[in-house]
N, C-alpha and C positions, 0 to 999 in steps of 0.2 A: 814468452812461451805460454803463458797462463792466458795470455790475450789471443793467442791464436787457438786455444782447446777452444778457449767462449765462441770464438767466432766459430769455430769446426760444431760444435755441442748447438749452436742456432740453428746451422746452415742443414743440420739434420734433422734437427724439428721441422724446418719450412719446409725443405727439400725430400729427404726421405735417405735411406739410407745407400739408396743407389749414386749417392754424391759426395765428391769429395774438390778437395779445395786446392788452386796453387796460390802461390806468394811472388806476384808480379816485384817490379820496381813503384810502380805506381798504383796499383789496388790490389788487392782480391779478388781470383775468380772463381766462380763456382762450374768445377767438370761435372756433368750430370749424363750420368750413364741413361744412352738411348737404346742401347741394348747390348748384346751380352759382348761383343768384341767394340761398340763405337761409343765414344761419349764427344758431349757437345759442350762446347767453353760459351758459359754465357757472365755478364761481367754483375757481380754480388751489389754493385750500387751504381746506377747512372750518376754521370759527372751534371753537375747541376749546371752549370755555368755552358758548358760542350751542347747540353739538348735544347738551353735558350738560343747559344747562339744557330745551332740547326736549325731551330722553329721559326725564326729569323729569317733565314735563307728561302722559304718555302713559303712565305706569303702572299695571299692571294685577294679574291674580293671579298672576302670573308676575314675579317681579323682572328688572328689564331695568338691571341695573350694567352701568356706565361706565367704561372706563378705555384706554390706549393701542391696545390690540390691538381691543378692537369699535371705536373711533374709526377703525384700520387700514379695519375692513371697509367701516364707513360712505361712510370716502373711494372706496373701488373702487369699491364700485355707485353711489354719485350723483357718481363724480367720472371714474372710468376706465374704467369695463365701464359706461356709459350704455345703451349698446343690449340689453344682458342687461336691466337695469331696464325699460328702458323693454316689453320683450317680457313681461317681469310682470303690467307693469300694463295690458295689452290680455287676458292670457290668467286674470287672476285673475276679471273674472267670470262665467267658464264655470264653475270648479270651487268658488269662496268660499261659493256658496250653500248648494252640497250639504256643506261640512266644515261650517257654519256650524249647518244641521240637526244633523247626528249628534253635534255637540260638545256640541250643546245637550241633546241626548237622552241623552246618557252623563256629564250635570253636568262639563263637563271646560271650561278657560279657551278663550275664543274665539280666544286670542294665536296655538294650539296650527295654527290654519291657516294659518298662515304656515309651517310646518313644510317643508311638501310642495313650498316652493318651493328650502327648503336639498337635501331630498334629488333633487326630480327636474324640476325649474323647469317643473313644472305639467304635464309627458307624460304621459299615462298608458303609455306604452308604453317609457316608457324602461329602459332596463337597463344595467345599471352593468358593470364591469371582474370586480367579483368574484358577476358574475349574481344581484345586486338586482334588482328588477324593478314594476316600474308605480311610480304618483303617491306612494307611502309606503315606494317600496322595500323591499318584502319578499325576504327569501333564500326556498328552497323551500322546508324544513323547520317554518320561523317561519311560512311562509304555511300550508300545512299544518294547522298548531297551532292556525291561528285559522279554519280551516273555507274556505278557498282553494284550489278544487279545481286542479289541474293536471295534464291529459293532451297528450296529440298536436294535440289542434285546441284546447282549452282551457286557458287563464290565465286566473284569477277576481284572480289578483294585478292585473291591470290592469284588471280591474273598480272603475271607479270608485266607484260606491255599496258593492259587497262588499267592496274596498279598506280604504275610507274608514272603514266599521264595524268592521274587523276593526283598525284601526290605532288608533283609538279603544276598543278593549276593549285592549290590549297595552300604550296609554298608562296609562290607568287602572290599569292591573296595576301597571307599574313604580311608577305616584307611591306605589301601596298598600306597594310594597316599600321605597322611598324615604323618603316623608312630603315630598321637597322639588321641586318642579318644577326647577328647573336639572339636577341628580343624575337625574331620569327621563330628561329629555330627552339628558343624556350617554349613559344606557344605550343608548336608544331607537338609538342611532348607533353605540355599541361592545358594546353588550350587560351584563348586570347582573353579568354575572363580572367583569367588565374593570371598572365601576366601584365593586364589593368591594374588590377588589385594589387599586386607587389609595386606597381608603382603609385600609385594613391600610396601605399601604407609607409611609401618610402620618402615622402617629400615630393613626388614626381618626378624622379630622379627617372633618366631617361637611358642608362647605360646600364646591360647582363650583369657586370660584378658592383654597381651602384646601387640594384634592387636583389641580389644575392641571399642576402639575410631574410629576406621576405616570399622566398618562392617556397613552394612547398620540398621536402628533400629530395624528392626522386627528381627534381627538373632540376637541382644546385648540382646535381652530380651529370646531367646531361650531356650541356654543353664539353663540363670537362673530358665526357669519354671521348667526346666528339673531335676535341681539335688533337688528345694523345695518340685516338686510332689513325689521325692523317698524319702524324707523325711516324708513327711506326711503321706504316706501310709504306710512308715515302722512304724510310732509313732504314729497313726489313735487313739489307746487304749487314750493315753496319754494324747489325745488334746478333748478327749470323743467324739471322730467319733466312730462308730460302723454299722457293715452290718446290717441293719436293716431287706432287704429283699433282702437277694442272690438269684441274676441271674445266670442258668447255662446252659450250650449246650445242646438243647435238644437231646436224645438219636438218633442215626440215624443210617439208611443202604444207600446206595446208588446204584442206577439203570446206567447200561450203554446202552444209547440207542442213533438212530441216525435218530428216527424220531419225530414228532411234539407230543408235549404235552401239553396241555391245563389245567394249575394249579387249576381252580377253579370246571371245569371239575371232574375231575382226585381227588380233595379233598371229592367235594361229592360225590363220588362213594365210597372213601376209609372211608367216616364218619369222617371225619376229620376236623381240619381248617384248609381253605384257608393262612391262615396268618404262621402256620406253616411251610408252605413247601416255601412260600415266604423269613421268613427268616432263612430259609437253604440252600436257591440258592439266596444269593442279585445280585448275578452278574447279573440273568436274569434279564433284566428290564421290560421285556410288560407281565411279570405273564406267561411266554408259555417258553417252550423250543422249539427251532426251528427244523425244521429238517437240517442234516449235513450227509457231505459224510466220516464224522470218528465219531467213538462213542464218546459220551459226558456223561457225572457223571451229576446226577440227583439225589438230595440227598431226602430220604424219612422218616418222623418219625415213629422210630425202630418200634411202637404200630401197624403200618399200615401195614407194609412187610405182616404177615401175611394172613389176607384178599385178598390183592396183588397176592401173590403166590396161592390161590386159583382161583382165574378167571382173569389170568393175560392179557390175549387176551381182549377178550370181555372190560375189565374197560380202556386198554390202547388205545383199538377201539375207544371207547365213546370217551376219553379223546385228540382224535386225529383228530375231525373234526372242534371243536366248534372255530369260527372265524378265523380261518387258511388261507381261503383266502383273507380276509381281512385286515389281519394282513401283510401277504406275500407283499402285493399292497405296505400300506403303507411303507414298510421296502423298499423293491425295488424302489418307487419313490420321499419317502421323500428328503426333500434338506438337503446338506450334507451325506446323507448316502451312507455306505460303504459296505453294505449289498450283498455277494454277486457280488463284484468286486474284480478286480488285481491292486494293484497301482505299477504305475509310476512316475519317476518323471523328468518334462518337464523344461530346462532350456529354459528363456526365451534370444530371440531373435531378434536384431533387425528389425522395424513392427512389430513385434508381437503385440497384442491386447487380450484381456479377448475372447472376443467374437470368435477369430480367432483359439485359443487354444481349447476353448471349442467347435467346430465344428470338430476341430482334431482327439478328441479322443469322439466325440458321449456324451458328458455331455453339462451341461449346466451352464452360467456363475455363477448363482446363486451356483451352488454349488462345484465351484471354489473355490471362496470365502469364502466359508464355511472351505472347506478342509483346506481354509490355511489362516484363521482370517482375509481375507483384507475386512477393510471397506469402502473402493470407490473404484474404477475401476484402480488407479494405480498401473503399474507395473515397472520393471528398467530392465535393460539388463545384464542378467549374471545371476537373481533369478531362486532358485529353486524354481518349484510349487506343492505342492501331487497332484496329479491327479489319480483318481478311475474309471478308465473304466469296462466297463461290461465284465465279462468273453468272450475270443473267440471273442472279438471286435477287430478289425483292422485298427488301427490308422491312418485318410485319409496321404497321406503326401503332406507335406507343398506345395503350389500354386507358381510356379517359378516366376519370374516378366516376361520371355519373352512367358509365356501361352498366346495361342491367346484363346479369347471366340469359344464356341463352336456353328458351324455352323447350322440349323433348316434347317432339310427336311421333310415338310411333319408334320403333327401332331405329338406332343410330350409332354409327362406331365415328371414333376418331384415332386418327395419325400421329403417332406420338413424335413431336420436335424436336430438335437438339437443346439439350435445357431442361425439358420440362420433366417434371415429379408428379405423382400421384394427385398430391395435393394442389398442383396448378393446375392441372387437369378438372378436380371437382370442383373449383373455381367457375370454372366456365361455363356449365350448365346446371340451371336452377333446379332441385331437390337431390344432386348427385355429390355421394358422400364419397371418401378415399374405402370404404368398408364394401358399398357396393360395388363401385368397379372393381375391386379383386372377386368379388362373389361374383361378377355377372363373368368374367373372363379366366377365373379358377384360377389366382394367383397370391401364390404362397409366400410371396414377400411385396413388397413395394420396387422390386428392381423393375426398371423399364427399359427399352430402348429405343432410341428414334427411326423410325417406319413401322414399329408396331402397331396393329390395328387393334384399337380396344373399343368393346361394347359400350359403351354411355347410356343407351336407352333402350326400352323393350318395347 
């Protein structure tokens, strides 16, 4: 009796107090009340021995080994985060089909779709702490790499289908670097340096639980969510998971078009929701499709096409003014944004400065820094920097040391840059102090801006 208070006194700490317990012939289950007339038997400990031999039965080209720590995970998702599982298996089939195509199309294991739910439990829009982002968690560089555009109104990282393709070329890379599916799918998570380096530090040991000890934490626990979640969802019946309320893609057609589109717009006119047509484009992020010099897909729910194709002018009219220029400013001078520029990229050089680079090439330091994560003003000689200049901008070139300032005949104003200070400014032309051009131009502090006309000479 004393043993079953302890296990009742447990089962309430973990549980909560909407749970109580029966006394099978063969274990303990724990009843946990799902609401106020229904409760759900889920079983207080998996039989260790029953979920090897299941993981067993379910093997694929993917090896799915067995041992305390995936046993760990099994139990969380079909035993303690039930409602994460269960939110799985209502959202897997919106997205199972489409990984299902492209895994098929790139020869690559079907297991490999279950992936997307370790890294981002099927959002496409989710973003991580170290700014991952969409259904396969891509960084921005990595997305990049694999043809993932990203500007101000645009993320192809949470583009589903460009996603999805672009994660399946990267998997493919790694197993080619590999040769072993567990070792890709470690990379796929810490990256292909991180697991070299576990195996250098391991003897060269060439096998996931041989270099274990040497991967950093978050990839030792990876692999394991990895083969518990294809576990659970394959035996979801068993562990009494069930789709309660499947989720599915809503039907669609899609628009090619290369000018601006205003979602909320464009919704009311087709009698529609707004929230629809948002998640069938997540990539767009400001609700608008931008305008673009190549046609872009604009996906539309299939119920609407019709409507559409009747007064397709006139609704795309309407749907092409509302906040456009507003939106356009923003995009154009937000900090950081790429909206609408060419990048380069600027090795730094001895003297070089933040401030010196960004006069260079017509930006501004603040959005130096952005481009390329630095949080103070240092730089080192030999870095590369992204640099995003404006279309058709022409890069000043660098100030020799033996420039003489420029001489003043006669009255003379100059154009203030992006970058420049009072004090670069009286740089540039010989007997002009930072004292006089506030005196010649009546300014009561040093703030400038760039396109301001200032006096230099009389």
């Amino acid at each position: 009796m004393r043993t079953l208070f302890l296990l009742f006194f447990l089962l309430v700490v973990q549980y909560g107090f909407g749970t109580t317990i029966d006394s099978t012939e063969n274990s303990y289950q724990i009843k946990q009340k799902v609401s106020n007339s229904t409760y759900e038997y889920i079983p207080a400990e998996l039989d260790y021995d029953l979920v090897a031999d299941r993981l067993s039965c379910i093997q694929g080209e993917i090896p799915l080994n067995f041992n305390t720590r995936v046993y760990a995970f099994i139990n969380y998702f079909a035993v303690k985060d039930r409602a994460y599982t269960k939110m799985m298996l209502t959202r897997k089939s919106i997205y199972f089909p489409l990984f299902e195509k492209y895994l098929k199309k790139y020869g690559l294991p079907d297991e490999l779709k279950y992936l997307s739910i370790i890294e981002s439990g099927l959002n496409p829009t989710a973003i991580s702490r170290a700014r991952a982002v969409g259904l396969w968690q891509f960084m921005s560089f990595t997305g990049r790499q694999y043809g993932l555009h990203q500007d101000w109104y645009l993320d192809e990282r949470m583009d589903p289908e460009k996603s999805t393709e672009a994660a399946c070329k990267f998997l493919k890379q790694l197993y080619g670097m590999f040769g072993d599916w567990e070792l890709a799918i470690a990379a796929y998570n810490t990256g292909p340096g991180n697991v070299r380096k576990a195996i250098r530090r391991s003897g060269y040991k060439r096998k996931f639980w041989e270099i274990y000890p040497h991967l950093y934490r978050e990839t030792r626990s990876y692999l394991p969510q990895f083969v518990a979640i294809i576990y659970v969802l394959k035996y979801a019946e068993e562990h009494n998971l069930y789709n309660e309320e499947l989720q599915y893609a809503i039907a669609s057609d899609t628009l090619q078009l290369n000018s601006y589109v205003h979602f909320e717009t464009l919704a009311n006119q087709l009698a529609i929701c707004k929230d629809d047509i948002t998640s069938l484009n997540p990539a767009l992020k400001k609700g608008v499709l931008p305008d673009s010099k190549k046609k872009q897909t604009l996906r539309i729910p299939l119920e609407a096409m019709e409507i559409l194709k009747t007064n397709r002018v006139a609704i795309l009219d309407s749907a092409g003014k509302v906040g456009k220029k507003q939106l356009d400013y923003l995009a154009r001078n937000s900090i950081g944004s790429t909206y609408g520029r060419d990048k380069v990229v600027h090795k730094v050089r001895r003297g070089d400065v933040l401030g010196k680079i960004a006069r260079r090439y017509g930006v501004r330091v603040s959005d130096l820094k952005k481009w390329n994560n630095l949080r103070g003003n240092t730089i080192r000689i030999g870095q590369r920097l992204s640099v995003w200049k404006r279309q058709g901008y022409t890069p000043v070139a660098p100030v020799k040391k033996n420039e003489h300032p420029i001489v003043l005949t006669g009255k003379q104003t100059y154009t203030v840059q992006p970058g420049d200070t009072l004090w670069d400014i009286s740089r540039k032309f010989e007997g002009v102090s930072i004292k006089k051009i506030k005196l010649l131009n009546k300014l009561e502090n040093n703030k400038i801006k760039p396109g301001q006309k200032l006096i230099v000479g009389t």
